[in-house]
C-alpha angles and dihedrals in degrees: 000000000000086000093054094050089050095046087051091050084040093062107020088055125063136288086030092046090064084052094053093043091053089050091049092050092056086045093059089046105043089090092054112012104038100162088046088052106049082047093057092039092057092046089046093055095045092048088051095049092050085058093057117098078217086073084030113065081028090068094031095049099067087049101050090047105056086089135040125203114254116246088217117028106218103182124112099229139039117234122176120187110220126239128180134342146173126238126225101005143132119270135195086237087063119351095178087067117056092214097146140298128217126235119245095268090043090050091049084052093062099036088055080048099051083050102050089045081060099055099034113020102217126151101264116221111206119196132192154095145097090231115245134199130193142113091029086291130105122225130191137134094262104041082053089045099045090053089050097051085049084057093055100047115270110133115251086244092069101056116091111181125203099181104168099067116119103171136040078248095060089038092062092039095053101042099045080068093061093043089051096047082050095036104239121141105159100068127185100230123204128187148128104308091231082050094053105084099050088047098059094056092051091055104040078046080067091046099257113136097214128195100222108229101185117198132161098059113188101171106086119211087213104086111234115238111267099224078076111019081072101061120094109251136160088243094059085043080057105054094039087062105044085052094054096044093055091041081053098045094045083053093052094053087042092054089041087247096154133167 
């Protein structure tokens, strides 16, 4: 009964409604459009399966795992590359304010920073946007994150902000300005695990030779049941994507298809 609850959200809610409108539509034109037919039913069913978190974590798995946290961090700074925020929003740091809230895998970003700062007392550098303005305030990952990180105990003086980057490219570009001025060159990097491996290559592109310190894992190893990692869902479409940008965006460094 519980499957069938969840087959009837699957394909009455988006993404999978798109998917069951698509099939319909083939259905309605088999009698007089075949070719037409068997073309949106194809397109129906892949679009389907690329909902799915079975493509999903297919696609995501080879990516997390290109890279395993250290046991024991030996770098001798803390970068974390920034992921999504809201603007103009209440934080735990100062809820009265709306100056910002992160999203889940940003917050996890700064949680695994505020942990590694306690174990190994580096300056953190701490890079996103992109940079926005409105309301008189300024809002940006790492001006959120950089006030997150205060509220949990890390001094002021250790907290270097680069708030303009908007791409892992620019990330590794901009704060390989601050390493350098601090020399530093050995960084700690943490960032979502998918993300890693494109990361790397940007900054080794800038000559920093990072310790990849993944965090934020979405594919699970323990296989979801069939009978459900089948069903469209906008968490399998998530992670589909996700999958498809980073192997995109591995194939455009490796091409030197930069900016």
């Amino acid at each position: 009964m519980l499957w069938a609850v969840k087959l009837a959200e699957s394909l009455a809610l988006p993404p999978g409604l798109f998917a069951t409108l698509t099939l319909v539509l083939a259905i309605l034109l088999a009698r007089h459009r075949r070719g037409f037919a068997i073309a949106f039913a194809a397109v129906s069913l892949a679009f389907a399966a690329a909902c799915t978190q079975a493509v999903g974590n297919w696609l995501l798995i080879p990516l997390e795992r290109a890279y395993a946290p250290p046991a024991r961090p030996t770098g001798d700074a803390i970068v974390v590359l920034g992921a999504g925020f809201s603007a103009a929003t209440p934080d735990f740091a100062d809820p009265a304010l709306d100056t910002g809230t992160l999203y889940g895998d940003s917050g996890e970003r700064v949680l695994a920073a505020a942990a590694l700062y306690r174990e190994l007392h580096l300056p953190i550098v701490l890079s996103g946007g992109p940079l926005i303005r409105a309301n008189g305030k300024s809002y940006a990952f790492a001006l959120i994150a950089a006030r997150d990180l205060a509220a949990l105990g890390v001094p002021q003086r250790d907290l270097y902000v680069d708030a303009t980057s908007r791409t892992t490219e620019e990330n590794a570009e901009h704060t390989a300005v601050i390493l350098r001025r601090l020399h530093r060159l050995h960084p700690v990097l943490v960032a979502s695990a998918a993300q890693m491996a494109r990361a790397v290559m940007d900054f080794r592109r800038v000559g920093m030779a990072v310790e990849p310190y993944p965090v934020g894992y979405v594919a699970s190893s323990v296989p979801t049941p069939l009978a459900y990692a089948w069903l469209p869902s906008q968490a399998g479409l998530d992670e589909t994507c996700t999958a498809l940008h980073e192997d995109l965006g591995i194939l455009a460094a490796r091409l030197h298809l930069h900016g």
